[in-house]
KEKE-3310 file (N, C-alpha, C; in steps of 0.2 Angstrom, whole numbers, plus 5000, padded with zeros to 4 digits):
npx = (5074:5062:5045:5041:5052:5057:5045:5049:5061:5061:5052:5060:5071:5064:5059:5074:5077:5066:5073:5083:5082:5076:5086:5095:5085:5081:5095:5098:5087:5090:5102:5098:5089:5100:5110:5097:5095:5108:5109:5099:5103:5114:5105:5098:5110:5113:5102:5103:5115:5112:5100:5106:5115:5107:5102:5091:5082:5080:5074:5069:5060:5060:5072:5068:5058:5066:5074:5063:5056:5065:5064:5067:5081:5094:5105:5119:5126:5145:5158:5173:5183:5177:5168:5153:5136:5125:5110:5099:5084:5085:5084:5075:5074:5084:5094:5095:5094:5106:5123:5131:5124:5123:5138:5141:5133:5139:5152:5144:5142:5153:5160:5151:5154:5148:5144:5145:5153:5155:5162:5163:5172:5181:5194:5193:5197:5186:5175:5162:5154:5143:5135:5129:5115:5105:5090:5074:5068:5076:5084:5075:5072:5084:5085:5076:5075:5083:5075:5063:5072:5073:5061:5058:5065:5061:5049:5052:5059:5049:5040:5049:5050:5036:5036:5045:5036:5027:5030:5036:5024:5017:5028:5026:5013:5015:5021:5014:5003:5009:5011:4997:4995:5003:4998:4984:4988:4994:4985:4973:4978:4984:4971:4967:4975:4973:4961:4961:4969:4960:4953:4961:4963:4950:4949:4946:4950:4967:4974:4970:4966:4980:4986:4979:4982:4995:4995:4991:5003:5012:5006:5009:5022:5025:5019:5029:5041:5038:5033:5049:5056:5053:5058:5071:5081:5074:5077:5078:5072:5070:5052:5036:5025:5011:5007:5009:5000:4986:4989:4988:4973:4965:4967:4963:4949:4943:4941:4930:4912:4900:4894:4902:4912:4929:4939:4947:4954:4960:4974:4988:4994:5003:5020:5025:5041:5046:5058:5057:5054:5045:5037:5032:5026:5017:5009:5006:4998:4988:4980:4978:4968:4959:4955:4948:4936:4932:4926:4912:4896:4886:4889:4891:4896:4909:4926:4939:4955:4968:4981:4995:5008:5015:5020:5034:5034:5029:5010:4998:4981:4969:4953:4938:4919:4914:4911:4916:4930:4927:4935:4939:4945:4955:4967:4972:4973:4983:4991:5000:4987:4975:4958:4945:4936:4925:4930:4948:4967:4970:4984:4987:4987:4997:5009:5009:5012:5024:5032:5030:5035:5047:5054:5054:5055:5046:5028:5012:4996:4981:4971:4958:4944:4926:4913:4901:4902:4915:4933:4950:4965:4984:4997:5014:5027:5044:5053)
npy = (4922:4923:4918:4916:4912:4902:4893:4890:4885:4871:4868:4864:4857:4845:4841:4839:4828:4819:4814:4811:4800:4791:4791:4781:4773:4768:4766:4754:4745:4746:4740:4725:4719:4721:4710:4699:4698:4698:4682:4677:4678:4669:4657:4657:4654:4644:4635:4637:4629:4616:4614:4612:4603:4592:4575:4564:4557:4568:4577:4593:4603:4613:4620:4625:4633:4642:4651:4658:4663:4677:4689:4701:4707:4713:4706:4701:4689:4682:4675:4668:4677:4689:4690:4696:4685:4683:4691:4697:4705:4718:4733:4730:4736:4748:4741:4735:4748:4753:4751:4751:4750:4736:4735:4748:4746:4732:4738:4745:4737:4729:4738:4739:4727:4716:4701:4684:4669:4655:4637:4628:4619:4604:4609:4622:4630:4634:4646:4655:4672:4680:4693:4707:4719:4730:4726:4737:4739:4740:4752:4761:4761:4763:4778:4787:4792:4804:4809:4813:4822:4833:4835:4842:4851:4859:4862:4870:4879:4886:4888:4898:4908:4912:4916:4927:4935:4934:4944:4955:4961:4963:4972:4983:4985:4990:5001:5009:5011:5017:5028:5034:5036:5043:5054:5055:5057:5069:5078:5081:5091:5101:5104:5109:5121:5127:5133:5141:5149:5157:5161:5168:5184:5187:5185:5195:5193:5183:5175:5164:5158:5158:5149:5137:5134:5131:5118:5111:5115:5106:5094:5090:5091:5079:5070:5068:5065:5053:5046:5047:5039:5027:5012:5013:5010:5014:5028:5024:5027:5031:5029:5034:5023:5025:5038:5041:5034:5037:5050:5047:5041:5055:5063:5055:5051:5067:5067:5058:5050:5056:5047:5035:5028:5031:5023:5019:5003:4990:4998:5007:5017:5022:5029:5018:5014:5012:5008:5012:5019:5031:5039:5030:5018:5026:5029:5016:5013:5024:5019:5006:5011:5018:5008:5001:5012:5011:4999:5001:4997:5008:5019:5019:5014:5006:5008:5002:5000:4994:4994:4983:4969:4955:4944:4950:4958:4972:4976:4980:4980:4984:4984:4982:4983:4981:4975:4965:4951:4942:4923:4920:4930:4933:4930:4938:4950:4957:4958:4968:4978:4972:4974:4976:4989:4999:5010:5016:5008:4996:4996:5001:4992:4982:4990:4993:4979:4978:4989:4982:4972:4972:4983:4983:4971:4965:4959:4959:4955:4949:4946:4940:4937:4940:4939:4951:4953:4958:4966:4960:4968:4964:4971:4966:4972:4975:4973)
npz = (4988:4975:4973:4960:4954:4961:4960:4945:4948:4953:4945:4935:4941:4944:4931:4925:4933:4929:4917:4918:4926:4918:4908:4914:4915:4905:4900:4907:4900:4889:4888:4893:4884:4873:4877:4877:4863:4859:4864:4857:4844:4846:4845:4834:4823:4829:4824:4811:4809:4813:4806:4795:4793:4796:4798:4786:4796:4806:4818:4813:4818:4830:4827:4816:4820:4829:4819:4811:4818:4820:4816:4820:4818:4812:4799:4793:4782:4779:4772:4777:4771:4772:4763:4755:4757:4761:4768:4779:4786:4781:4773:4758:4746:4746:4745:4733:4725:4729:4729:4737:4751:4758:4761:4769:4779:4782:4789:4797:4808:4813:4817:4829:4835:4834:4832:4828:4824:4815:4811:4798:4793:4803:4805:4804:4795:4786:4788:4793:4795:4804:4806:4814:4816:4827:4832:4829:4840:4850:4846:4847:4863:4865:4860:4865:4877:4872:4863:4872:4881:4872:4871:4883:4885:4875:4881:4894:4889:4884:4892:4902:4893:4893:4907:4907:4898:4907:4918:4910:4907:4919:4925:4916:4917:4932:4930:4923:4931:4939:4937:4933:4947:4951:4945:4950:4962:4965:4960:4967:4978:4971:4962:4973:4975:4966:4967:4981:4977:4970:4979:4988:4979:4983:4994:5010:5022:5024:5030:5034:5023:5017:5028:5024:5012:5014:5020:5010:5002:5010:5010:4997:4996:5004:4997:4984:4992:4996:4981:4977:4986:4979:4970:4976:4991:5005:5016:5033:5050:5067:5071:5078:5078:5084:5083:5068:5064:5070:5065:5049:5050:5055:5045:5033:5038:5035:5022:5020:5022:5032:5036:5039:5050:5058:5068:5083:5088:5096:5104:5109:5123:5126:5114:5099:5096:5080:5068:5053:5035:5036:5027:5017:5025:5028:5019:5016:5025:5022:5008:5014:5022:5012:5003:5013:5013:5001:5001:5008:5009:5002:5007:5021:5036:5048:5049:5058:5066:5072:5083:5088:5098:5090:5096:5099:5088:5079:5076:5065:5060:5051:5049:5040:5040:5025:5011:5008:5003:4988:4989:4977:4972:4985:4981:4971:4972:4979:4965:4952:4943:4945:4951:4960:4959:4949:4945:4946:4946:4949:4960:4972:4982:4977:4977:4990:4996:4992:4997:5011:5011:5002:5006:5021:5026:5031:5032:5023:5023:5018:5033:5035:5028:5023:5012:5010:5026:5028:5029:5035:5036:5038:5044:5047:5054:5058:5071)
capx = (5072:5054:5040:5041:5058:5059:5043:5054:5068:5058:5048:5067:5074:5060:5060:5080:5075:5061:5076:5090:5078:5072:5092:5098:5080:5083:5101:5095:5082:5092:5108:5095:5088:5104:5110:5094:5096:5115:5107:5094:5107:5116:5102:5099:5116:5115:5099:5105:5119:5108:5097:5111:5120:5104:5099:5083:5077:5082:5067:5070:5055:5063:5078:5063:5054:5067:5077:5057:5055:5070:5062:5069:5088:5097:5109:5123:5132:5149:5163:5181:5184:5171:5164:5145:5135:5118:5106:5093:5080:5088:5078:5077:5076:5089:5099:5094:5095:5112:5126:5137:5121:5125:5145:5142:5131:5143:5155:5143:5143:5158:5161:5147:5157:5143:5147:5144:5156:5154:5167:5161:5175:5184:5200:5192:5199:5182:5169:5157:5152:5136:5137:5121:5115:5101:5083:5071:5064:5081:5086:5068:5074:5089:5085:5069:5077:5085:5068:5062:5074:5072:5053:5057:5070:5056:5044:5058:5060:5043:5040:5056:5046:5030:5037:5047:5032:5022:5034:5037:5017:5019:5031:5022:5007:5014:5023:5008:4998:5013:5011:4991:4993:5009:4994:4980:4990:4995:4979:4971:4982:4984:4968:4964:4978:4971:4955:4963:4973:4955:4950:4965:4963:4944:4947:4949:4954:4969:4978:4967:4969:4985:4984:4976:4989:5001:4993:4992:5010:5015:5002:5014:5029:5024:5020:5036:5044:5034:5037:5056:5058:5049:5064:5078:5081:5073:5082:5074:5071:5065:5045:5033:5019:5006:5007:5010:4995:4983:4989:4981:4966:4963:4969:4957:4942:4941:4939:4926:4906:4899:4892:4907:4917:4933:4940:4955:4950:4967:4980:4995:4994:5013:5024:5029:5044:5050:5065:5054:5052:5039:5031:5030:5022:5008:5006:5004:4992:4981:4979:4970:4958:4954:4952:4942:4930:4928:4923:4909:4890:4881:4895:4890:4899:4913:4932:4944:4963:4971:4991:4998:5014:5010:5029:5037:5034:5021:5007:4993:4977:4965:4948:4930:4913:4912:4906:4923:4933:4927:4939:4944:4950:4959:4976:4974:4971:4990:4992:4997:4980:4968:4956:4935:4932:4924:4936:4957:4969:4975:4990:4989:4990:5004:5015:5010:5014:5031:5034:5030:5040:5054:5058:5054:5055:5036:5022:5006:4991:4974:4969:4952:4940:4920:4907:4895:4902:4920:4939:4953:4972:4987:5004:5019:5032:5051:5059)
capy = (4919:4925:4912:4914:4911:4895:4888:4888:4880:4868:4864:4862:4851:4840:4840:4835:4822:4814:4816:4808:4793:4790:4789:4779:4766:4766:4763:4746:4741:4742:4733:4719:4720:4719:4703:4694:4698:4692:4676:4675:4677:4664:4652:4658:4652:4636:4632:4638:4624:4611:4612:4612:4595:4587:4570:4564:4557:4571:4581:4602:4609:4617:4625:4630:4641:4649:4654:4659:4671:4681:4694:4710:4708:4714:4701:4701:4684:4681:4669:4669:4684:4695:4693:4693:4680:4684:4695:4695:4710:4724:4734:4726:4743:4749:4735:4733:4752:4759:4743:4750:4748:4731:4735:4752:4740:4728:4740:4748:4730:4726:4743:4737:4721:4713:4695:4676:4664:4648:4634:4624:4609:4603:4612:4628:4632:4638:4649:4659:4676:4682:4700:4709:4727:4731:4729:4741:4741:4743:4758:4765:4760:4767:4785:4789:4797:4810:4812:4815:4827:4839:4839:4845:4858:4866:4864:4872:4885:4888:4889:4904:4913:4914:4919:4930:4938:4939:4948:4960:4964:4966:4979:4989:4988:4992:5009:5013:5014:5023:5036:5036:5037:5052:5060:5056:5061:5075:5083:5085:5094:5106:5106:5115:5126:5135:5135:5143:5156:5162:5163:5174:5186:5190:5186:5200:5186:5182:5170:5158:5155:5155:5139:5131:5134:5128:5111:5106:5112:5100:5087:5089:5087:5072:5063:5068:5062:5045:5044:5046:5032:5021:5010:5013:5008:5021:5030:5023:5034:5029:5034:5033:5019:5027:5047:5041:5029:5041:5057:5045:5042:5060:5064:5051:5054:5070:5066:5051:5051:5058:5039:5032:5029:5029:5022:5013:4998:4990:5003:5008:5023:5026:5027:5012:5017:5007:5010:5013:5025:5036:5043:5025:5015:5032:5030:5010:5013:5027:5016:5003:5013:5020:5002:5002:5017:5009:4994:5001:4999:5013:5026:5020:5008:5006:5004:5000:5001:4991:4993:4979:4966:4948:4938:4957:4963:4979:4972:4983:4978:4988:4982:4985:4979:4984:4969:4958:4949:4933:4919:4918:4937:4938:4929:4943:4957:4961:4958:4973:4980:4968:4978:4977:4992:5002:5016:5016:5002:4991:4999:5005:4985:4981:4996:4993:4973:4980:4995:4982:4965:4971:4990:4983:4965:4963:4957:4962:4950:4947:4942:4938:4941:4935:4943:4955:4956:4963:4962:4964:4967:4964:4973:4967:4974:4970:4981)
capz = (4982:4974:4973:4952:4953:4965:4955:4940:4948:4956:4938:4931:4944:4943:4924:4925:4938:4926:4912:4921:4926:4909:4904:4917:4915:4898:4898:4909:4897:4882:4889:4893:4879:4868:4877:4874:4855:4857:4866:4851:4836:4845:4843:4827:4820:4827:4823:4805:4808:4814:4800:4787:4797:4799:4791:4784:4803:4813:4820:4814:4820:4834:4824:4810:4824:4830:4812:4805:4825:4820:4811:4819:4821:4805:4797:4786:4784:4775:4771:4779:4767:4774:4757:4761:4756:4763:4774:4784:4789:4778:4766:4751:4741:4749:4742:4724:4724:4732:4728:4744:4757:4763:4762:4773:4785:4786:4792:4804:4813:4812:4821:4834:4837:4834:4828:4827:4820:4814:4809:4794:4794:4810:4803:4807:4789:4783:4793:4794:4801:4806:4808:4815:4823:4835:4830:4829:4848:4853:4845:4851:4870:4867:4858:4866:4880:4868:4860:4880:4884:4868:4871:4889:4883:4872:4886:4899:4886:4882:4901:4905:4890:4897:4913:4906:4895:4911:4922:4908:4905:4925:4924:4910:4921:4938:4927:4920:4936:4945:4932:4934:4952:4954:4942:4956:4971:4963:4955:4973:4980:4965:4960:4980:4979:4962:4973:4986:4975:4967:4985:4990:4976:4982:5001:5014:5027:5018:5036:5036:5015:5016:5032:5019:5005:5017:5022:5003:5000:5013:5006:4988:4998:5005:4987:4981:4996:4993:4975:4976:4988:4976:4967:4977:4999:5006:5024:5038:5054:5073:5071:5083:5073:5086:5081:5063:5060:5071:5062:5043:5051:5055:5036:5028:5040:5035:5018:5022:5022:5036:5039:5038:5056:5059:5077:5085:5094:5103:5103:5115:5128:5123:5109:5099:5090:5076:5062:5044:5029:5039:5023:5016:5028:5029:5011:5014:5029:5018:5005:5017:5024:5007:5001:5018:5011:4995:5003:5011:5005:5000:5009:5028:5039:5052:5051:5065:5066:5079:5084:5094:5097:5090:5096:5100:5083:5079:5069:5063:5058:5045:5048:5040:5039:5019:5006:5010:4994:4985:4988:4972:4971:4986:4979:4966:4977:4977:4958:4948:4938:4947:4953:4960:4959:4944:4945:4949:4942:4954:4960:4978:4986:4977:4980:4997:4997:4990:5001:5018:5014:5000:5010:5026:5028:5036:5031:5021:5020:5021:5039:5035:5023:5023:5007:5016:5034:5032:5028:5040:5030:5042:5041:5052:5055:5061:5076)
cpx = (5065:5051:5040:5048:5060:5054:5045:5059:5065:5055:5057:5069:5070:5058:5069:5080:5073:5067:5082:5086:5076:5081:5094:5091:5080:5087:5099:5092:5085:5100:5106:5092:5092:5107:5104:5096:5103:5112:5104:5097:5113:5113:5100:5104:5117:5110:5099:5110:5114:5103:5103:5114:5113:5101:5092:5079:5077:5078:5072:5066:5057:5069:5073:5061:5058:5071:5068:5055:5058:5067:5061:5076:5090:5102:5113:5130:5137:5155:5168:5185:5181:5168:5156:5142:5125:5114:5102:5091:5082:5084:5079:5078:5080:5095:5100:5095:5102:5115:5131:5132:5125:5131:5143:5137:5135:5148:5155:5144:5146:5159:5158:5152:5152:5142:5145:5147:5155:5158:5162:5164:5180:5191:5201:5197:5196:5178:5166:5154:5145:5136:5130:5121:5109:5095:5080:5067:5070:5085:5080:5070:5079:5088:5080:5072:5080:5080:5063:5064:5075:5066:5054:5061:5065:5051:5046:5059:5056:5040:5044:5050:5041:5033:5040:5040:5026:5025:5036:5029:5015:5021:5028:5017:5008:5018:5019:5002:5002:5012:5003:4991:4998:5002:4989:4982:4991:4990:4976:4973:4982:4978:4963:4968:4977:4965:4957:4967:4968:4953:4953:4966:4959:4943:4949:4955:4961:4975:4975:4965:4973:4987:4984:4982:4995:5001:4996:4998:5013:5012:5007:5021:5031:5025:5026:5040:5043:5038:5047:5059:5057:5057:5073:5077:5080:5078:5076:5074:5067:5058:5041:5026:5013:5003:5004:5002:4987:4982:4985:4976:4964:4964:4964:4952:4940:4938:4932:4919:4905:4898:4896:4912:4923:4936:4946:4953:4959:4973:4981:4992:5001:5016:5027:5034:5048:5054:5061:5054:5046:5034:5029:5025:5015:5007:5002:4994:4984:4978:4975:4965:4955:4952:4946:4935:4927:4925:4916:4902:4885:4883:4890:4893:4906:4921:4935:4951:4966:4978:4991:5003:5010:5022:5034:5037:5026:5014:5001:4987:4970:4958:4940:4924:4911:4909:4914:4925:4932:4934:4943:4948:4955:4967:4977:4974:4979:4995:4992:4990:4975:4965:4948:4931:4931:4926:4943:4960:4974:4981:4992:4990:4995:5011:5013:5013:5021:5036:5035:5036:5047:5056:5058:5054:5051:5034:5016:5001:4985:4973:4965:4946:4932:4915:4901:4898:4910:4928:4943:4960:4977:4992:5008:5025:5038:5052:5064)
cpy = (4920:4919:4913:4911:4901:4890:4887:4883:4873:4862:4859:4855:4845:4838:4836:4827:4816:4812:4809:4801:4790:4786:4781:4772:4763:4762:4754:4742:4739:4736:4727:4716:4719:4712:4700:4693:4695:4686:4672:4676:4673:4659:4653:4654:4643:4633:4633:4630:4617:4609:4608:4606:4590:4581:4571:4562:4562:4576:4591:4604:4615:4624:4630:4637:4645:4652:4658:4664:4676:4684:4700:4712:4709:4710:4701:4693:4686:4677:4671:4676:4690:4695:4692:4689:4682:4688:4693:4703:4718:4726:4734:4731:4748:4746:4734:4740:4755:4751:4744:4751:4744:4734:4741:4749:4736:4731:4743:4742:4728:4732:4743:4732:4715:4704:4686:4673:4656:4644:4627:4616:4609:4606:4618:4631:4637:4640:4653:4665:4680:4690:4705:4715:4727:4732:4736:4747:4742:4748:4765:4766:4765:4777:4788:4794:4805:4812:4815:4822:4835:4840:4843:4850:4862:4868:4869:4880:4890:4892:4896:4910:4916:4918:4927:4938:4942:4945:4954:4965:4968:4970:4985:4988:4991:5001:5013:5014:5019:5029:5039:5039:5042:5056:5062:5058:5067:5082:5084:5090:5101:5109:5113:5123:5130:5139:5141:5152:5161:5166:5170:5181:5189:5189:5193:5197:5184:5176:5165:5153:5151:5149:5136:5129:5128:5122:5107:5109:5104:5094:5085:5089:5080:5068:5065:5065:5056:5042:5045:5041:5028:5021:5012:5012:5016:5021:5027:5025:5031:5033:5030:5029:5021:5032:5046:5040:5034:5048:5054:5045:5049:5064:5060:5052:5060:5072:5060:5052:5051:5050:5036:5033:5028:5029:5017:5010:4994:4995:5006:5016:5025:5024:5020:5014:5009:5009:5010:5019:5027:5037:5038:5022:5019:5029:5022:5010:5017:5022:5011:5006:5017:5015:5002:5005:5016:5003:4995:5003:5002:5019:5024:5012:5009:5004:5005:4999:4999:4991:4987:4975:4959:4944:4945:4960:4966:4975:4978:4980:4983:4983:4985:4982:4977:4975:4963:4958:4943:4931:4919:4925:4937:4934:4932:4949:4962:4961:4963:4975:4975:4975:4976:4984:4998:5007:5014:5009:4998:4991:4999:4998:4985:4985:4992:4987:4977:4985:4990:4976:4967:4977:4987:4978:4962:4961:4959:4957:4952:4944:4938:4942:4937:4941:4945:4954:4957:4961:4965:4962:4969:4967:4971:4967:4972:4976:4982)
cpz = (4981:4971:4963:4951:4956:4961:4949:4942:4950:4949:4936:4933:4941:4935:4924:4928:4933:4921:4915:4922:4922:4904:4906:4916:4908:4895:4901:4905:4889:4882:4892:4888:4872:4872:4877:4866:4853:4857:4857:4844:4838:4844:4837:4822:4824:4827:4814:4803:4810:4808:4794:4789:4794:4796:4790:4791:4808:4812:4818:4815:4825:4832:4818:4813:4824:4823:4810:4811:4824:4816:4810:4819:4814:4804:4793:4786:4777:4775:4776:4777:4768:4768:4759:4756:4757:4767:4772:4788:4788:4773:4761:4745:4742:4744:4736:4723:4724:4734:4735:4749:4759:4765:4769:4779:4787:4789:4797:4810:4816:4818:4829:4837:4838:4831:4830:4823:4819:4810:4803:4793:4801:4810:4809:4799:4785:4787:4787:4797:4801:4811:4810:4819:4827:4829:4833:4836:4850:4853:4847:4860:4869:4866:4863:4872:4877:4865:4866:4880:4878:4868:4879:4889:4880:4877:4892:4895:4887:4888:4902:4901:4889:4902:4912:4904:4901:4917:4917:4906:4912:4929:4921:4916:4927:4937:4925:4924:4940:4942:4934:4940:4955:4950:4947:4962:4971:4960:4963:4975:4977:4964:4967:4981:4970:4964:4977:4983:4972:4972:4987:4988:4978:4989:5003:5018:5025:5023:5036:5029:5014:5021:5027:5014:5008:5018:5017:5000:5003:5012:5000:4991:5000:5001:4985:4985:4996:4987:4972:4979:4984:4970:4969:4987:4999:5018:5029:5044:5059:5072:5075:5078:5077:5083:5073:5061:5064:5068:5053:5044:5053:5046:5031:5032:5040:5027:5017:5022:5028:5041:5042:5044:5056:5066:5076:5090:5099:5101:5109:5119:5125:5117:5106:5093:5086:5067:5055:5040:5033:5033:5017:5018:5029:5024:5011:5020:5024:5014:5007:5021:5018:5002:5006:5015:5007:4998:5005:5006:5007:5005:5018:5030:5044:5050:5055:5063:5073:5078:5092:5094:5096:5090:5094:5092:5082:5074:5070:5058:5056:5045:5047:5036:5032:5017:5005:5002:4994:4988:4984:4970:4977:4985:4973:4968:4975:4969:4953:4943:4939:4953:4954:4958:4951:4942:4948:4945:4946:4955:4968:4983:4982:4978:4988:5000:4996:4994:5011:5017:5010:5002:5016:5030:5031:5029:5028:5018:5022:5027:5037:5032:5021:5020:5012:5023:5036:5029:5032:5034:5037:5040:5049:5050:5058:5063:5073)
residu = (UNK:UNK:UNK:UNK:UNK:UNK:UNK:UNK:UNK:UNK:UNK:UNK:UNK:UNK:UNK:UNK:UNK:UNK:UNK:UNK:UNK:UNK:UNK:UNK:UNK:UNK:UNK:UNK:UNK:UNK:UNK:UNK:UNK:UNK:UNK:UNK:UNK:UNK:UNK:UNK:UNK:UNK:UNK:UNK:UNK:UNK:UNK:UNK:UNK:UNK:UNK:UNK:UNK:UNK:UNK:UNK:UNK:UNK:UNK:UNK:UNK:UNK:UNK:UNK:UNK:UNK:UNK:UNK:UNK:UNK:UNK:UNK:UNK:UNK:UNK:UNK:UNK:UNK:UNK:UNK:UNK:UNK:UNK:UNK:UNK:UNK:UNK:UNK:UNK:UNK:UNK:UNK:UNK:UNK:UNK:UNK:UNK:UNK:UNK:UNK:UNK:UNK:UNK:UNK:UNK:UNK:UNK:UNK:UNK:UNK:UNK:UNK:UNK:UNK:UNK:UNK:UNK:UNK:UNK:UNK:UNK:UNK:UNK:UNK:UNK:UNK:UNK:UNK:UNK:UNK:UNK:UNK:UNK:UNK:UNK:UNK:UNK:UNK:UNK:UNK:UNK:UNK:UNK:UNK:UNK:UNK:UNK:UNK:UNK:UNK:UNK:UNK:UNK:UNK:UNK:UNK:UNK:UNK:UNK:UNK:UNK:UNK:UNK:UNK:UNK:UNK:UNK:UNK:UNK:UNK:UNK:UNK:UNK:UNK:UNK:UNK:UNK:UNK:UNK:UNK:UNK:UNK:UNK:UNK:UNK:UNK:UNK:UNK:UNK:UNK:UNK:UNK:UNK:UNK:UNK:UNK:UNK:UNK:UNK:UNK:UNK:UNK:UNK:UNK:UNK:UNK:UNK:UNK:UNK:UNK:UNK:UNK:UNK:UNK:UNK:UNK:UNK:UNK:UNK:UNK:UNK:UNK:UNK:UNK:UNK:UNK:UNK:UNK:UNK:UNK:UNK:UNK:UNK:UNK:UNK:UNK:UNK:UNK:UNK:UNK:UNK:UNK:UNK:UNK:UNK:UNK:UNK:UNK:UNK:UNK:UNK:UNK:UNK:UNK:UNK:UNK:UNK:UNK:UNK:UNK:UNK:UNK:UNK:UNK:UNK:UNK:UNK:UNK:UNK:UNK:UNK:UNK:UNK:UNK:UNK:UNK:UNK:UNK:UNK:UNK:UNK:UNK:UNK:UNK:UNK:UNK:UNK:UNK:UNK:UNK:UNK:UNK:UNK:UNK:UNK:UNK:UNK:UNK:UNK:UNK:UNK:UNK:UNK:UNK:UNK:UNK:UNK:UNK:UNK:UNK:UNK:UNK:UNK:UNK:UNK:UNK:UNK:UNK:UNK:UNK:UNK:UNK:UNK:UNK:UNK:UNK:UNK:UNK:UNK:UNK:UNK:UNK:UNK:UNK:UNK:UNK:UNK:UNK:UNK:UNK:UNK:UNK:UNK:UNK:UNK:UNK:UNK:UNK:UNK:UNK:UNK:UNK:UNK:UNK:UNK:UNK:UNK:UNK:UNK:UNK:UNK:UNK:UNK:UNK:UNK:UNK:UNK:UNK:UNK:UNK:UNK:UNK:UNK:UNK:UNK:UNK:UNK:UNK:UNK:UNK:UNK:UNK:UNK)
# end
């Protein structure tokens, strides 16, 4: 599962989570919330009858408060007949305007089950019903979840569509360096062997040319042989990671300033063979010692190449003294088209992050990186 992928999921979950909790707090608040309002439209109703009984000495203050408290439950009273009779907390323009509001209120009510009867003579001959729906705060309680979970649907969306946009600008950029860089591998190469062909033309010599010829065919069979792995499982083939990584450094130090050391500091007497793309992993190694070379200030300085086993796997470490990486750059170092330096386009780390852990199942980090005195870059590998 890739780290873009699992922080999405992760986002989701925990978006569903806050979602489902909000339903479920909700739903509590409002089924508490609606028996009270039963409670309080049962005393409503019989503080409506106790007024209406009560003599001239009989204290209503108490039935006043609460009938005159009521003044978010919506009401519709009505005879025996359901004819209605009266309401409470409905809008008046509503009412004077549109003669089947209350009616289709009364029959949303009545649909709620929402009800209070009252018997006017001891028969039970005549009543009263008291038919009521959900204030205002209760239908807040109840929907707000749905109001919730459609902002975290846009949010969720909005989110996918970013990700989406960055992982597509990602691609274009990591296509658009590959192309720069089949031109750069390719244009050395090339550009020696029409050298080479003026030479052959005007040499007498004409063995010691063609050598030459023959190096940088095999230099362009290489990059071909590179660039065709790239997007699809490459064959992988017992190689000796001593010969291989010794035979780079002989290939990059010869292009190097003269300043410029290259040395192996712990490395093996005997072969260490391990199952890889051979003409991958060179390409991944070049790569960090010509990050190495650019690192170095004012073209002199030391890098080191150490082969060893850390927990029986091969680990290689690429280290040199150069001007290090800020903090804040090295968790972009491996970032299609990040780049420090004032030429190339951020290409040759990320292919290589991609060539060591999704061709090879290893590892490619920063060991250790300190501005002015040096950065080491790890590769391990799996027997």
């Amino acid at each position: 599962m890739s780290k873009k992928f699992l922080g999405t999921f992760i986002l989701s979950l925990i978006a569903v989570v806050i979602i489902a909790g909000t339903f479920f707090y909700s739903g509590y608040l409002s089924t508490r919330i609606a028996e009270k309002e039963s409670r309080q439209m049962q005393q409503w109703v019989t503080a409506q009858q106790l007024i209406a009984k009560a003599g001239d000495d009989v204290d209503i203050s108490l039935p006043a408060v609460i009938i005159a408290e009521q003044k978010d439950i919506p009401v519709i009273e009505t005879n025996e007949q359901d004819s209605i009779m009266s309401y409470l907390n409905l809008d008046s323009q509503s009412v004077a305007t549109n003669p089947q509001y209350l009616q289709k209120q009364l029959q949303a009510y009545k649909k709620e089950g929402h009800v209070v009867t009252t018997f006017i003579d001891p028969e039970g001959r005549h009543f009263n019903r008291y038919y009521y729906g959900e204030s205002q705060l209760l239908m807040l309680v109840r929907y707000f979840p749905v109001f919730q979970l459609v902002i975290v649907i846009i949010f969720i969306a909005m989110l996918l569509s970013a990700l989406r946009f960055r992982h597509k600008t990602e691609q274009d950029g990591i296509w658009t360096g590959l192309a720069k860089e089949t031109a750069h591998q390719l244009g050395t190469p090339i550009s020696a062997l029409s050298g080479w062909t003026a030479m052959l033309k005007e040499s007498d010599d004409k063995d010691w040319v063609l050598t030459e010829m023959e190096k940088d065919i095999s230099r362009l069979n290489r990059i071909t042989e590179r660039f065709s792995m790239i997007g699809s499982a490459p064959r992988k083939t017992p190689t000796d990671l001593r010969a291989l990584i010794l035979r780079t450094m002989d290939y990059v130090r010869k292009r190097a300033a003269s300043n410029i050391g290259l040395q192996t500091g712990e490395f093996p007497d005997d072969p260490v063979m391990v199952e890889v793309a051979a003409p991958l992993i060179e390409w991944v190694i070049e790569n960090l010692l010509k990050n190495a070379l650019d690192a170095m200030e004012e073209g002199r300085g030391l890098i080191r190449v150490d082969l060893h086993q850390v927990n029986n796997q091969p680990v290689i470490d690429v280290t040199d003294n150069g001007k290090g990486i800020a903090l804040a750059d090295q968790e972009q170092v491996f970032r299609p088209g990040f780049s420090t330096k004032k030429r190339g386009w951020g290409l040759g780390l990320t292919l290589s992050k991609r060539i060591v852990e999704e061709y090879h199942g290893g590892q490619l980090i920063i060991r250790n990186s300190e501005q002015g005195k040096g950065t080491t870059f790890r590769i391990v590998l799996k027997k």
